[in-house]
C-alpha positions in Angstrom: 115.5 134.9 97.2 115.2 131.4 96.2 117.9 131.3 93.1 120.4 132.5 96.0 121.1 128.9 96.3 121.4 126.4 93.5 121.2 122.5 93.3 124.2 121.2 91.2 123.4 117.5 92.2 120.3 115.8 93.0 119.9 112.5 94.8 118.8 109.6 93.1 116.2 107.1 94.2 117.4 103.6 94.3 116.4 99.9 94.7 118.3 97.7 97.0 118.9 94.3 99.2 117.6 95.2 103.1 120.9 95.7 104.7 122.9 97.1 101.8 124.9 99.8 102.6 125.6 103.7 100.6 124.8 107.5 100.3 122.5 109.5 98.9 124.0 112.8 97.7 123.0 116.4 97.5 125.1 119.0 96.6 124.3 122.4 95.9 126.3 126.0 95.4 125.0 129.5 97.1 126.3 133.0 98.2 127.5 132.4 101.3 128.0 128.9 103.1 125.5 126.1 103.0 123.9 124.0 105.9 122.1 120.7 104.9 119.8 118.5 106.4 118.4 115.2 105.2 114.4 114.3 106.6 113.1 110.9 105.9 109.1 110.0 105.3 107.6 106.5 105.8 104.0 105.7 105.8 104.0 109.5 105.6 105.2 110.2 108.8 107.8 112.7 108.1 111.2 113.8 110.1 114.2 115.4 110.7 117.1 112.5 110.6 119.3 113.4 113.7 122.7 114.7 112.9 122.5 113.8 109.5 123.8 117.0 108.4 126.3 116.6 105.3 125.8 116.9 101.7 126.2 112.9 102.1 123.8 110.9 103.6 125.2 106.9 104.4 121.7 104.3 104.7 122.0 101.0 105.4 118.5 99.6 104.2 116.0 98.3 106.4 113.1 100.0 104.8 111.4 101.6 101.6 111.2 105.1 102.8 111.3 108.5 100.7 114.2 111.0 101.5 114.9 115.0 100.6 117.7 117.3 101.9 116.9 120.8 102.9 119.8 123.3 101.9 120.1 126.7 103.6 122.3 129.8 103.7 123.5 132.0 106.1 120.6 134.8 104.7 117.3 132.7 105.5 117.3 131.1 102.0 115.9 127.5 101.8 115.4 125.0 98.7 114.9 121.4 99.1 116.1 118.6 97.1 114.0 116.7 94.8 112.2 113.5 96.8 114.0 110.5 96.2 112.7 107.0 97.3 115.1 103.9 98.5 112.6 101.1 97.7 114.2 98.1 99.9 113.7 94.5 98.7 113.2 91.9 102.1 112.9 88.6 100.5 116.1 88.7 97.8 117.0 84.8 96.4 120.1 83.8 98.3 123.4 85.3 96.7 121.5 88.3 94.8 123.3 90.6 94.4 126.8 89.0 94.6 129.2 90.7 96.2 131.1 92.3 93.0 127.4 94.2 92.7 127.7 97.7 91.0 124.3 98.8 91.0 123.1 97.2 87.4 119.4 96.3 87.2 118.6 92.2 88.7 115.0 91.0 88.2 113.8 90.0 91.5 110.4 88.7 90.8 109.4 88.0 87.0 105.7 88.1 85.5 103.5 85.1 85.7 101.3 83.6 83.1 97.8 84.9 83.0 94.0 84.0 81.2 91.8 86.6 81.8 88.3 87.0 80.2 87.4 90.0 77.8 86.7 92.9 79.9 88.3 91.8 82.9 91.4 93.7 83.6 94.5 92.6 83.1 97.9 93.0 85.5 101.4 91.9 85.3 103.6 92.3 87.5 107.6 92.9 87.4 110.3 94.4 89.7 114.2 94.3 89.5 117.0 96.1 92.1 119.3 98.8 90.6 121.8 101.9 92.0 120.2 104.3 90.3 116.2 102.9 90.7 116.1 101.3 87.1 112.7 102.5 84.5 110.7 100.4 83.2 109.4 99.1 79.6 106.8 96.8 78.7 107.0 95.0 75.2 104.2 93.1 73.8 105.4 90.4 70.9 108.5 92.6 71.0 106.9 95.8 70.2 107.1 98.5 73.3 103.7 99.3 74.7 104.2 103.2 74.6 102.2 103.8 78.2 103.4 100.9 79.9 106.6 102.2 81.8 105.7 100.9 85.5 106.9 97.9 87.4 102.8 96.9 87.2 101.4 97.0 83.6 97.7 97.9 84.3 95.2 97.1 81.2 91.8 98.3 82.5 89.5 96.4 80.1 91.4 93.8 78.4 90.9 93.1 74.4 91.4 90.1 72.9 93.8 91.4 70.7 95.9 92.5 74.5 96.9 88.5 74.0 100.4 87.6 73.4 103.4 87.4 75.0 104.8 90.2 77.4 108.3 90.8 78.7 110.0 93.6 80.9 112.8 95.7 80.5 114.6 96.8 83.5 117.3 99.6 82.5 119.5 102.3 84.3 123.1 103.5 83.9 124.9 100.3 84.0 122.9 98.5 81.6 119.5 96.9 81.1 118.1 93.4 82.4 114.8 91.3 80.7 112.1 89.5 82.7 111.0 86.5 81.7 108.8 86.6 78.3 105.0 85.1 79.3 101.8 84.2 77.8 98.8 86.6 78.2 95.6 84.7 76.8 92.3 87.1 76.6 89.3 85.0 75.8 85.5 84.4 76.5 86.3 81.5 79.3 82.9 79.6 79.8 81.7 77.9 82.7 83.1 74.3 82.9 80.7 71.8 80.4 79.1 69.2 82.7 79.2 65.6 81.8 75.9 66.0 80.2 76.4 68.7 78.0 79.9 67.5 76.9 77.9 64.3 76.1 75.7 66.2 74.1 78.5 68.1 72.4 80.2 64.8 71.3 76.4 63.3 69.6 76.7 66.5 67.7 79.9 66.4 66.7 80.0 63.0 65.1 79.4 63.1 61.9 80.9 59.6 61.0 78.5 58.6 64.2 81.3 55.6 65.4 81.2 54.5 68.4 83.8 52.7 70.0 83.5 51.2 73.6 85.7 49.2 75.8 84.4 46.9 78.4 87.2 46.2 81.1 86.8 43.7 83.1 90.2 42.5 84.3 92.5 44.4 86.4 96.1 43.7 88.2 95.3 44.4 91.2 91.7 44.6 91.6 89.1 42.0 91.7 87.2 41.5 88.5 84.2 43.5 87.9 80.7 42.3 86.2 78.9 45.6 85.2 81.7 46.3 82.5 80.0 43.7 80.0 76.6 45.0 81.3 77.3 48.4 80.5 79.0 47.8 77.3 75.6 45.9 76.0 73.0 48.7 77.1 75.6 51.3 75.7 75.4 50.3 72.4 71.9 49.4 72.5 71.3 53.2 73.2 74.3 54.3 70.6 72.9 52.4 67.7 69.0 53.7 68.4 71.4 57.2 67.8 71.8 55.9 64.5 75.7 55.3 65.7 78.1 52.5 64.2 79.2 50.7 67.8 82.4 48.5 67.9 82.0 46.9 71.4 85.7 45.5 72.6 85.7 43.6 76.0 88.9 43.6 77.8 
């Protein structure tokens, strides 16, 4: 029967620096002696890992890949362990982790600033290294976000009240590490104003209806230009039929 043998220790996932070295464990307790026997699954191809058959199994990482152990007894009985994944980070900033490393969480790539237009949805982004795998919380102007407990916060349709500043937590055993805190702006973005319509914006907007405009004429290190004074003239011709005040400056 299957309670014949019984797991005592399950192995845990973890996140790590490609080429880091430890063991996964499994231990378990039955009637009569045990026999173990890791498998390994990546892009799920699954298989047997060749004479890796203790209740320790020593990785040096290379690759995110999911592991289980397979415990039987002497009467047929089988259980396997739960499925643990070693996520494996390739691109780690020089010096991370330092040597003295114990397995506390290290933020390894931080959220970035993001506008996104009502409706749209919204992702940030977070991950940090850990022995065990650290969890996850997201915290919007410092209140947690009760569903957000992934590296990637996922907002399907994003509110404008979804604006504000986000931050990660990245916890586990040995402690608990913060991502950077960023800006989230939800808004109606329009279409950038051409020249025109800002033009037309700026008529309606002034109510004192002042006009100031600068004629240059002379520069350093550029021959002098005639239209300046030109343009200045028909300018203000055309502001004050606008009913405008003009102040005309040359140079």
């Amino acid at each position: 029967s299957p309670a014949a043998i019984a797991i005592t220790e399950q192995p845990v996932s973890v996140s790590v620096p490609v080429g880091y070295s430890f063991s996964l464990r499994c231990r378990a307790e039955g009637r009569t002696s045990l026999q173990y026997q890791w498998f390994c699954q990546h892009q799920s191809v699954c298989r047997q890992i060749p004479g890796a058959t203790k209740q320790d199994l020593p990785i040096t990482a290379q690759q995110t890949q999911l592991y289980t152990c397979r415990i039987n007894d002497l009467h047929r009985n089988a259980v396997f362990s739960d499925w643990v994944k070693v996520e494996v980070h390739q691109c780690v900033a020089r010096g991370l982790p330092p040597r003295l490393w114990r397995g506390e969480p290290v933020i390894v790539l931080n959220p970035t600033e993001q506008r996104v237009e009502v409706g749209k949805p919204l992702q940030l982004q977070c991950a940090a290294m850990g022995v065990p795998a650290p969890t996850y919380q997201w915290y919007r102007n410092g209140n947690l976000l009760e569903q957000q407990k992934k590296k990637k916060l996922w907002i399907t349709h994003a509110k404008v009240s979804d604006s504000g500043t986000y931050l990660c937590c990245a916890s586990n055993s040995h402690g608990e590490h913060w991502t950077n805190a960023v800006d989230v702006h939800i808004g109606e973005w329009s279409q950038p104003t051409s020249h025109l319509q800002l033009c037309r914006l700026v008529f309606l907007l002034a109510t004192g209806k002042i006009a100031l405009l600068v004629g240059n004429n002379h520069y350093q290190h550029h021959p002098n230009l005639m239209a300046p004074v030109t343009d200045v003239f028909e300018l203000s011709l055309l502001l004050e039929q606008l009913g405008f005040q003009v102040v005309s400056l040359l140079d």
